[in-house]
ROBA-412934 format. One line per 8 residues: number of its first residue (from 1); for each residue x, y, z of C-alpha. Coordinates in Angstrom, 1 decimal, always signed. Layout:
ROBA-412934
NUM> X Y Z | ...
//
This chain:
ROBA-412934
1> +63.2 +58.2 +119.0 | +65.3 +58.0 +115.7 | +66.1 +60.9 +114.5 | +66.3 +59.9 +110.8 | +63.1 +57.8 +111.1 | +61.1 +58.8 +113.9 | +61.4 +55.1 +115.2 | +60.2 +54.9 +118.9
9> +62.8 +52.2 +121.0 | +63.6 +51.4 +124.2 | +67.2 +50.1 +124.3 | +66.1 +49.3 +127.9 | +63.9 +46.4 +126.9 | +65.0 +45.5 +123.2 | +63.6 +42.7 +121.3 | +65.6 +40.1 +123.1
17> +64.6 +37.8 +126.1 | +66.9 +35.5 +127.1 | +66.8 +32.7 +124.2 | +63.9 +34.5 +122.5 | +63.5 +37.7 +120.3 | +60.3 +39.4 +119.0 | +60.1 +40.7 +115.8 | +58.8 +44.1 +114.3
25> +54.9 +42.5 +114.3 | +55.9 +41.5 +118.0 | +55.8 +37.3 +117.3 | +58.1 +35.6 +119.8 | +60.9 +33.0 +118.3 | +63.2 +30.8 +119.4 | +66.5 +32.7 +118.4 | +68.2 +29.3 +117.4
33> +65.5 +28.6 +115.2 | +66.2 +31.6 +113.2 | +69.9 +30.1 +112.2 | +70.3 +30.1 +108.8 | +69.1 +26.4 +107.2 | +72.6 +25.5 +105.2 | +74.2 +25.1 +108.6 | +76.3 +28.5 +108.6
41> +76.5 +30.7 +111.4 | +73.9 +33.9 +111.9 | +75.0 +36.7 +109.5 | +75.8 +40.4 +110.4 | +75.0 +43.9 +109.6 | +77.1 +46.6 +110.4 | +75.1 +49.5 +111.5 | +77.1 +52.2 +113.6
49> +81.1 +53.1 +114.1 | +82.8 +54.2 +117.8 | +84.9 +57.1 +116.2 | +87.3 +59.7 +117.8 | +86.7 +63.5 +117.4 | +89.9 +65.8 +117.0 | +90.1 +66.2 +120.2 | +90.3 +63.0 +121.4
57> +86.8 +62.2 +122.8 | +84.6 +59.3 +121.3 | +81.2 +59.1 +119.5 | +79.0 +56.7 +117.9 | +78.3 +57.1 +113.9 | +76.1 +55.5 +111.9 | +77.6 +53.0 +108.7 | +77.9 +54.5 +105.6
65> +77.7 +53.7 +102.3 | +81.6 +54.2 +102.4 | +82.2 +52.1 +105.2 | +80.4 +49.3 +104.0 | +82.5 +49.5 +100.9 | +85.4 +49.5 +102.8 | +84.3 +46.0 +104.5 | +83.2 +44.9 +100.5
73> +87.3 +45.7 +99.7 | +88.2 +43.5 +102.5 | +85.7 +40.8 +101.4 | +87.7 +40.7 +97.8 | +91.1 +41.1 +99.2 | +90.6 +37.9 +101.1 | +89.8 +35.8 +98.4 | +93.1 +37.0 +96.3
81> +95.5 +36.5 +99.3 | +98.0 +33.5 +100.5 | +97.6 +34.1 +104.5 | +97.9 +31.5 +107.1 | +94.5 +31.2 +108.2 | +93.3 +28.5 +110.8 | +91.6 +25.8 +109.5 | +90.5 +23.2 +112.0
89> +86.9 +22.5 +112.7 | +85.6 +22.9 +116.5 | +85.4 +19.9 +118.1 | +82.3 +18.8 +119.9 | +82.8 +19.2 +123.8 | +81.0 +20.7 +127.0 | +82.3 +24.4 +126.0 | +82.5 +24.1 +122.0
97> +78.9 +22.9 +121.8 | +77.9 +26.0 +123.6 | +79.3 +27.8 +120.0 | +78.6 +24.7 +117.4 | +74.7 +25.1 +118.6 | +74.9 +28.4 +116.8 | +76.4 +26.7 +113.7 | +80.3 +27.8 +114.4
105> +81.7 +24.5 +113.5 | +84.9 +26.0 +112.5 | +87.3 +28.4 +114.2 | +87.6 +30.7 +111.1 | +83.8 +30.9 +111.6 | +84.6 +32.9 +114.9 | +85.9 +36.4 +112.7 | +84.5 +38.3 +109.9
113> +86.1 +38.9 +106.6 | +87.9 +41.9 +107.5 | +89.3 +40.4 +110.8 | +90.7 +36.8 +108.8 | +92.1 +39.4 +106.5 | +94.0 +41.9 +109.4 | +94.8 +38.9 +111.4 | +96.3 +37.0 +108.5
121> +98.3 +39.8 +107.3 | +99.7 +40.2 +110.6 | +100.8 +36.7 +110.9 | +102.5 +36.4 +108.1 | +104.2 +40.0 +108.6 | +105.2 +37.9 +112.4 | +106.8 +35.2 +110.5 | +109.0 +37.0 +108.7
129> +110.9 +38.0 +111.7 | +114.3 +36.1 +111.2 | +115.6 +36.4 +115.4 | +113.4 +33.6 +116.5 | +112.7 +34.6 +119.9 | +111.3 +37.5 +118.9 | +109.3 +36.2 +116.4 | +108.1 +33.8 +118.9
137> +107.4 +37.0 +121.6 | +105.6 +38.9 +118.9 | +103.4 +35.3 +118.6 | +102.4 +35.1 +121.9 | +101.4 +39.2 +121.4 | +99.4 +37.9 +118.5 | +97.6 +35.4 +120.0 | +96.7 +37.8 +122.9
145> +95.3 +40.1 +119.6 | +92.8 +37.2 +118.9 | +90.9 +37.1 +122.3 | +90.0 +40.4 +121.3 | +89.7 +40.5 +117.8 | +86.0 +38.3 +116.7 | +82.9 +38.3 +116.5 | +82.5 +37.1 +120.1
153> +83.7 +40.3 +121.6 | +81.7 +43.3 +123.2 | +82.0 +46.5 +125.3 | +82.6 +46.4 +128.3 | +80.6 +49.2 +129.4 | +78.4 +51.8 +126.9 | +80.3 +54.3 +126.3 | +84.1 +53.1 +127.9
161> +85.2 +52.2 +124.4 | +86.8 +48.9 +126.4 | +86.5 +45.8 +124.6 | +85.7 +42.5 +126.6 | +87.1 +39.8 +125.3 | +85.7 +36.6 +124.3 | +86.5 +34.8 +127.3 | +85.4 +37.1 +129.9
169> +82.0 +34.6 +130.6 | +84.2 +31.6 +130.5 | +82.5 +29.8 +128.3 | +81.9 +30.5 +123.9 | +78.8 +32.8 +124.1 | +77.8 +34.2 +120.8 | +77.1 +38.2 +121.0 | +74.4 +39.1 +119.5
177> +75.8 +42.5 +118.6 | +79.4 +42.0 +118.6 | +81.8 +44.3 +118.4 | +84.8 +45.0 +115.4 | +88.0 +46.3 +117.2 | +91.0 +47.7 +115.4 | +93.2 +45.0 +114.9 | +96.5 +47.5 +114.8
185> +94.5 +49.8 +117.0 | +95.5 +53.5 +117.8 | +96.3 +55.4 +121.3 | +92.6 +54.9 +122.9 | +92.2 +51.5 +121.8 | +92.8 +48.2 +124.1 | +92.9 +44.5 +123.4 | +94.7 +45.8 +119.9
193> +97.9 +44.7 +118.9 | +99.6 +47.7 +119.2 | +98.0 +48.7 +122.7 | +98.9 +44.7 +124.1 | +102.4 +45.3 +122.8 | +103.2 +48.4 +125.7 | +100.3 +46.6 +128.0 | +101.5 +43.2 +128.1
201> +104.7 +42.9 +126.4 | +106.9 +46.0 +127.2 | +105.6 +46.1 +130.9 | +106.5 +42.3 +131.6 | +109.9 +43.3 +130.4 | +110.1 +46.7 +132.9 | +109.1 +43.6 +135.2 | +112.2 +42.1 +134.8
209> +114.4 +44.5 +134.8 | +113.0 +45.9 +138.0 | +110.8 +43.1 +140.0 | +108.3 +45.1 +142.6 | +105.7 +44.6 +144.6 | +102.8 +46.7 +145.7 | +102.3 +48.6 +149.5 | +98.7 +50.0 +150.1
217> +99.3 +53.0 +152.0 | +96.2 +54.6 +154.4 | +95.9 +57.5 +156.5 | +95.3 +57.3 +160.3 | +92.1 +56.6 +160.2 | +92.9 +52.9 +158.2 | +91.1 +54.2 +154.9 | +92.9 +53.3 +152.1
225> +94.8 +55.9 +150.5 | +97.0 +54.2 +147.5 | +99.4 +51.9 +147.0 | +103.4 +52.8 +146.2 | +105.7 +50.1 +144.3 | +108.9 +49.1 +145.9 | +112.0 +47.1 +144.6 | +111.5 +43.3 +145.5
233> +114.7 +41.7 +144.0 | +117.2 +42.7 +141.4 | +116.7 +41.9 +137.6 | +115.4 +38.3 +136.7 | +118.0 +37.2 +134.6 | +117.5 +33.5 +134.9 | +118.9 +30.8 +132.2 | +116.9 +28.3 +130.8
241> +118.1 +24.9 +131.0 | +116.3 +21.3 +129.2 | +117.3 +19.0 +131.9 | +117.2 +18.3 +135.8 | +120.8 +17.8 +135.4 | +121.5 +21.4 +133.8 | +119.4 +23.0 +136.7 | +121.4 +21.7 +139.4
249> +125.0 +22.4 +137.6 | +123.9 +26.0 +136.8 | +123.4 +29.2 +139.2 | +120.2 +30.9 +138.8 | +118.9 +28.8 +135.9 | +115.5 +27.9 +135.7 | +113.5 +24.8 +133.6 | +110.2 +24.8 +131.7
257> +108.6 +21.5 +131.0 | +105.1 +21.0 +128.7 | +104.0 +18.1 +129.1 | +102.5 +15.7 +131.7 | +101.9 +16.7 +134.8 | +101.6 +13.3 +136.3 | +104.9 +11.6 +135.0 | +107.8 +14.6 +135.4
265> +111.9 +14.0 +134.5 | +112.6 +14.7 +138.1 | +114.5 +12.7 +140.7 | +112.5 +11.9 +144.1 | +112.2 +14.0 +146.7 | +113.9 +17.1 +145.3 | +111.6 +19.9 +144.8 | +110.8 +22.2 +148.0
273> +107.3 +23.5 +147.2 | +105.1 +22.8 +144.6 | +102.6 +25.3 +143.6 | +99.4 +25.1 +140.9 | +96.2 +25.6 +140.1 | +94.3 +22.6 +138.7 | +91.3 +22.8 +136.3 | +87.7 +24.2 +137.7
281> +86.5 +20.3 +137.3 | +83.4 +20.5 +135.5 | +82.4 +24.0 +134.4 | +85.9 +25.4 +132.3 | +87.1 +23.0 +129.6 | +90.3 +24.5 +129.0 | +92.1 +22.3 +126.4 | +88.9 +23.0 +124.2
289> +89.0 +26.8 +124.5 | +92.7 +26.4 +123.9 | +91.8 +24.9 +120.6 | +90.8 +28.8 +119.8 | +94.2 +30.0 +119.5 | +96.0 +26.2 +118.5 | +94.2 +26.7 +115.4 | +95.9 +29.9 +114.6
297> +99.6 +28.5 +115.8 | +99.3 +25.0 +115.0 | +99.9 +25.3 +110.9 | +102.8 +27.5 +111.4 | +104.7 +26.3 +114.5 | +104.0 +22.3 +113.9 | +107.4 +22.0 +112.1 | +109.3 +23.9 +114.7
305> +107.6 +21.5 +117.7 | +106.1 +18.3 +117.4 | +103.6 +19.1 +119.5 | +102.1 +21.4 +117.9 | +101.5 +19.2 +115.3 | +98.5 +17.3 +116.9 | +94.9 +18.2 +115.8 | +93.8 +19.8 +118.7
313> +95.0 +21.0 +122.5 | +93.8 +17.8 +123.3 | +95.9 +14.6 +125.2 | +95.5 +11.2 +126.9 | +94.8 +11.7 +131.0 | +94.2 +16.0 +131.2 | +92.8 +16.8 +133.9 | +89.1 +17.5 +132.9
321> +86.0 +15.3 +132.9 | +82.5 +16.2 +134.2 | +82.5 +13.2 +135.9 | +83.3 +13.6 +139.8 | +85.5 +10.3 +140.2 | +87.2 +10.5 +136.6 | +88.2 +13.7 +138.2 | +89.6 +12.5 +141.2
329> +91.6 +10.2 +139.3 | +93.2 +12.0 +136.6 | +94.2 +14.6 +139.2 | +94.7 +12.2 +141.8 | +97.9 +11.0 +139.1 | +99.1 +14.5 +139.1 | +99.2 +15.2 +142.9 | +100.5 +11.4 +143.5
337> +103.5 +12.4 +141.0 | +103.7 +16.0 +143.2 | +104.3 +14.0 +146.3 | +107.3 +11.7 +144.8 | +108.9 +15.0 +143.4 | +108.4 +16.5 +147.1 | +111.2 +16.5 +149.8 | +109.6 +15.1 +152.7
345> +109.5 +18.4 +154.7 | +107.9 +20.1 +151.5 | +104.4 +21.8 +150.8 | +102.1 +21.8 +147.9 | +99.3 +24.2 +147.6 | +96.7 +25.3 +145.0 | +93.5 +27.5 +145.1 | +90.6 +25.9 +144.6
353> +86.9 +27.1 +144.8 | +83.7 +25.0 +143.6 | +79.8 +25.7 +144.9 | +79.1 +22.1 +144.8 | +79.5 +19.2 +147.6 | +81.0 +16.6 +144.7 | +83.5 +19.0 +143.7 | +85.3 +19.0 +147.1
361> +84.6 +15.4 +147.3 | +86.6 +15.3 +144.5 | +89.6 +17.2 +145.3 | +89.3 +15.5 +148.5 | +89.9 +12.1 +147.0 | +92.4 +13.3 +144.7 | +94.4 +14.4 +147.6 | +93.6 +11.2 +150.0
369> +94.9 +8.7 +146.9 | +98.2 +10.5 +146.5 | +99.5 +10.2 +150.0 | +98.5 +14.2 +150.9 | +96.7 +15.6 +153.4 | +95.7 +19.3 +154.0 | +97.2 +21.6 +156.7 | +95.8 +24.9 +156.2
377> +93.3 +26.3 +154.5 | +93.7 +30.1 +153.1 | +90.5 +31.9 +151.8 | +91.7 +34.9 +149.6 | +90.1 +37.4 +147.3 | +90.2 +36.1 +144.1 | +87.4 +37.4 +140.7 | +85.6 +40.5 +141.3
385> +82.3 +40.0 +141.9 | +81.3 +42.6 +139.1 | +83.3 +40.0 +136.4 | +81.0 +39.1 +133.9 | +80.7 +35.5 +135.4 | +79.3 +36.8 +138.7 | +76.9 +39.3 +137.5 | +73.9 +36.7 +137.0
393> +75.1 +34.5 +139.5 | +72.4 +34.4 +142.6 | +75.1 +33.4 +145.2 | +78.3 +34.8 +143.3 | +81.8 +33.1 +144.5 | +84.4 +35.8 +144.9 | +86.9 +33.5 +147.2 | +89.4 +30.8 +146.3
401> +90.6 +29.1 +149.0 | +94.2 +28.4 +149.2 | +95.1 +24.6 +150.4 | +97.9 +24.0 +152.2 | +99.0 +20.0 +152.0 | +102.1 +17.8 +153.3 | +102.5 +14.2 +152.6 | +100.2 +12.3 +155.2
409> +103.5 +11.0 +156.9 | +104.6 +14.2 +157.6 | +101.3 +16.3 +159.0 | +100.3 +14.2 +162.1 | +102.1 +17.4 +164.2 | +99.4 +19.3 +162.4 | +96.2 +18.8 +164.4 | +93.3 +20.2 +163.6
417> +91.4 +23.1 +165.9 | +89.1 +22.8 +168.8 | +87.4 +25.0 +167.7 | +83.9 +24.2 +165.5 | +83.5 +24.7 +162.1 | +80.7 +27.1 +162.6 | +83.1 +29.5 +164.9 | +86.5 +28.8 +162.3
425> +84.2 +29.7 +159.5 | +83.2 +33.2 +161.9 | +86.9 +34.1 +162.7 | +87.6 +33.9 +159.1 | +84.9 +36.0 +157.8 | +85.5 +38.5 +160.6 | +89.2 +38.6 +159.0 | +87.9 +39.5 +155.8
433> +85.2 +41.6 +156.3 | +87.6 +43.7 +158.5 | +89.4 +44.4 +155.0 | +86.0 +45.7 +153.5 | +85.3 +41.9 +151.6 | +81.7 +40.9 +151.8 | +81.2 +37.6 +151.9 | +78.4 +35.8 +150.1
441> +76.6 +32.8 +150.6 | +78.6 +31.1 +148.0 | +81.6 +32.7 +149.8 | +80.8 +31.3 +153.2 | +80.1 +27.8 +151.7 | +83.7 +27.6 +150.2 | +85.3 +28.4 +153.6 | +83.6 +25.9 +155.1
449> +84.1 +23.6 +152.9 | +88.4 +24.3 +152.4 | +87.9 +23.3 +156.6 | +86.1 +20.3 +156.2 | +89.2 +19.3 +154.1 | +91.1 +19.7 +157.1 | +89.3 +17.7 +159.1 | +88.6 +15.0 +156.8
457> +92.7 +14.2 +156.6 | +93.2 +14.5 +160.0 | +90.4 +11.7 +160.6 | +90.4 +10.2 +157.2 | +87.3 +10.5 +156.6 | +86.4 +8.4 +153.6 | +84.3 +10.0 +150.2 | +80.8 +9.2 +151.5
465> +81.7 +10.6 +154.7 | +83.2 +14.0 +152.9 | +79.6 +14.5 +150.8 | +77.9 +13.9 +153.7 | +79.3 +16.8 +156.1 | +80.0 +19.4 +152.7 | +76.4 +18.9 +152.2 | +75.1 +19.5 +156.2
473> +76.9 +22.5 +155.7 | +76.3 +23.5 +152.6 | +72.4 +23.2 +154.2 | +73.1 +25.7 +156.4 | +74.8 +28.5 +155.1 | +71.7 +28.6 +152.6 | +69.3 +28.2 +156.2 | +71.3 +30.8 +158.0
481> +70.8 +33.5 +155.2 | +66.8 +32.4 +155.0 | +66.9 +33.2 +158.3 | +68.9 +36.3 +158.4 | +66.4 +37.6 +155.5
//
């Protein structure tokens, strides 16, 4: 019950459900057909404050008429100043539609007054900073500020003060009581730009200096006890060089290319491993979520590299299309362009998980057409299964398998096992289970299918013949559990 009003709620239930809310006289509607008519996105009312008490701990207040004022001052100030704002309009696409259904057609559209205001001011405070590579470090802190910092963000948990930021579903969810961080943030905020600045920035650099990795440490009994860091090299100090050329006159230098994956200014045959991670095929566009922080950087980098001068993240042949054998192709041209780059006795691998057949069909062909074959097959534990993607998911994936390939001319000493798929699949969960991982149905299925990879280059099977053995066993893990239940 309210205690100014005497209003009787349960939070538990709340007016929502799923695409529907009720209102007070408890009619159901269709929350998208409650948008505003002029085509502008749904409006918002602040209502309460997360504050800190003196000594540190956090409460809730309600708005005032002083804090709405404050948001009134931002309002004007907004109109009266010159900031580099973003301007482009959302593109339609599998992920921005999920957003322009709710009338965001532009990216400003994605942050309140107060937040354009903060952001801009920021921005223009960044590009003021004469040593370029700091300016351009402090821009890459800034563009970690956004992800927190609109009006797609929410707690994390009631009560942690933690801000989830807008990509935490993977795909442009309006909230539907979104949350305003502190741009500048203090000492108990996160995703602020203050807090990213010691999180993200400073700690990369103690990186450097001191490269480590972890050791989990348990008692005698094998339960997990900690983990202790330990020196793994001296300080990174590489140099960064343009060309092929450079790289191979200079002693620990290092290149970065952006561009296209499928046609790199390498010789043949000189790179030992390659290692990547390409697109989740169908589900994650990521050149349109990019756009999201392109149309922040765009306007005020596109003079410094032509590249940013395009209209959106956008370009001819990424790697992205719903469609299965567009797929296949456009990462079939990448791999194909890993294998000429590849010394004969090199490796590629990538993790990979999908909970369709036609996804590792796909990868399967995409392999097959650029001369590769897989060796080995890796599952690891890769997204918690509490993410915010897995939550809602019946049969959440927590795996990624890791594939292993070699150019088909140079795996034939690689045969496959004796054993069945049913007992690899078995042995592998035993392995992980033994480190306290459950595995899911969805789990199971991946493993499986990451072997039936192995067994399709070893007898070339061709795509039919792929779809038809992913989907036999993609049948039974789903029986197995039925019948374990």
């Amino acid at each position: 019950m309210c205690p100014h009003c005497a209003h009787r709620f349960n939070p538990q239930d709340g007016p929502t459900d799923g695409q529907h809310v009720r209102d007070s006289t408890g009619q159901r509607h269709k929350i998208k057909d409650l948008l505003p008519a002029d085509g502008s996105p749904p409006a918002h009312r602040l209502y309460a404050l997360m504050a800190l008490k003196g000594n540190g701990d956090k409460c809730y207040l309600p708005a005032r008429p002083h804090d709405h004022m404050l948001f009134a001052e931002a309002e004007q100030r907004l109109r009266t100043e010159d900031l580099p704002l973003p301007t482009l309009a959302v593109r339609p696409g599998h992920n921005t539609d999920q957003a322009r259904g709710y009338h965001y057609h532009h990216w400003r559209d994605f942050f309140n007054a107060r937040q354009l205001l903060c952001l801009g001011l920021l921005l223009r405070s960044i590009l003021k900073i004469e040593d370029q590579a700091v300016q351009e470090q402090m821009l890459c802190l800034f563009s970690s500020t956004l992800e927190f910092n609109n009006l797609f963000c929410s707690f994390k948990g009631e009560g942690t003060g933690a801000v989830r930021h807008m990509f935490s579903n993977h795909i442009l969810k309006p909230e539907r009581a979104p949350l305003e961080n502190s741009v500048w943030g203090t000492d108990r905020s996160s995703g602020t730009f203050s807090t990213l600045f010691e999180s993200r920035l400073l700690r990369a650099k103690r990186y450097l200096d001191e490269p480590f990795e972890l050791v989990l440490e348990r008692d005698l009994l094998g339960t997990r006890t900690g983990s202790r860091k330990f020196t793994a090299s001296a300080p990174l100090e590489a140099v960064r060089v343009d060309t092929w050329t450079e790289l191979q006159a200079t002693e620990g230098a290092l290149m970065v290319l952006n561009g296209n994956s499928a046609s790199l200014p390498l010789p043949d045959a000189c790179v030992d491993a390659v290692v990547t991670d390409p697109p989740y095929f169908d589900f994650v566009h990521y050149s349109e979520l990019s756009d999201f922080f392109y149309a922040w950087l765009s306007p005020v980098l596109g003079t410094r590299y032509p590249w940013m001068r395009k209209p959106d993240c956008s370009d001819r042949g990424e790697v992205q299309h719903k469609d299965h054998g567009v797929f296949a192709r456009q990462l079939g041209c990448v791999l194909s362009e890993c294998r000429r780059v590849l010394k004969d006795e090199g490796v590629l691998a990538f993790s990979f998980h999908h909970s369709r057949a036609e996804g590792w069909a796909a990868i399967h062909e995409a392999i097959a057409t650029a001369g590769l074959t897989v060796v080995a097959a890796h599952p690891v534990h890769a997204e918690l299964r509490a993410a915010s993607p897995k939550t809602s998911a019946r049969d959440p994936i927590s795996l990624d398998a890791i594939l292993v390939c070699k150019k088909r001319s140079e795996a034939t000493q690689h045969a496959s096992s004796t054993d069945s798929l049913p007992e690899r699949v078995a042995h592998l969960i035993r392995r992980l289970e033994s480190a306290d991982l459950s595995v899911s149905r969805g789990d199971r299925f991946v493993i499986g299918a990451s072997q039936l990879l192995i067994d399709a280059g070893t007898g070339q099977w061709d795509r039919d013949t792929v779809c038809k053995h992913l989907e036999a066993w993609r049948t039974e893990c789903f029986m197995r559990e039925a019948e374990s239940c």
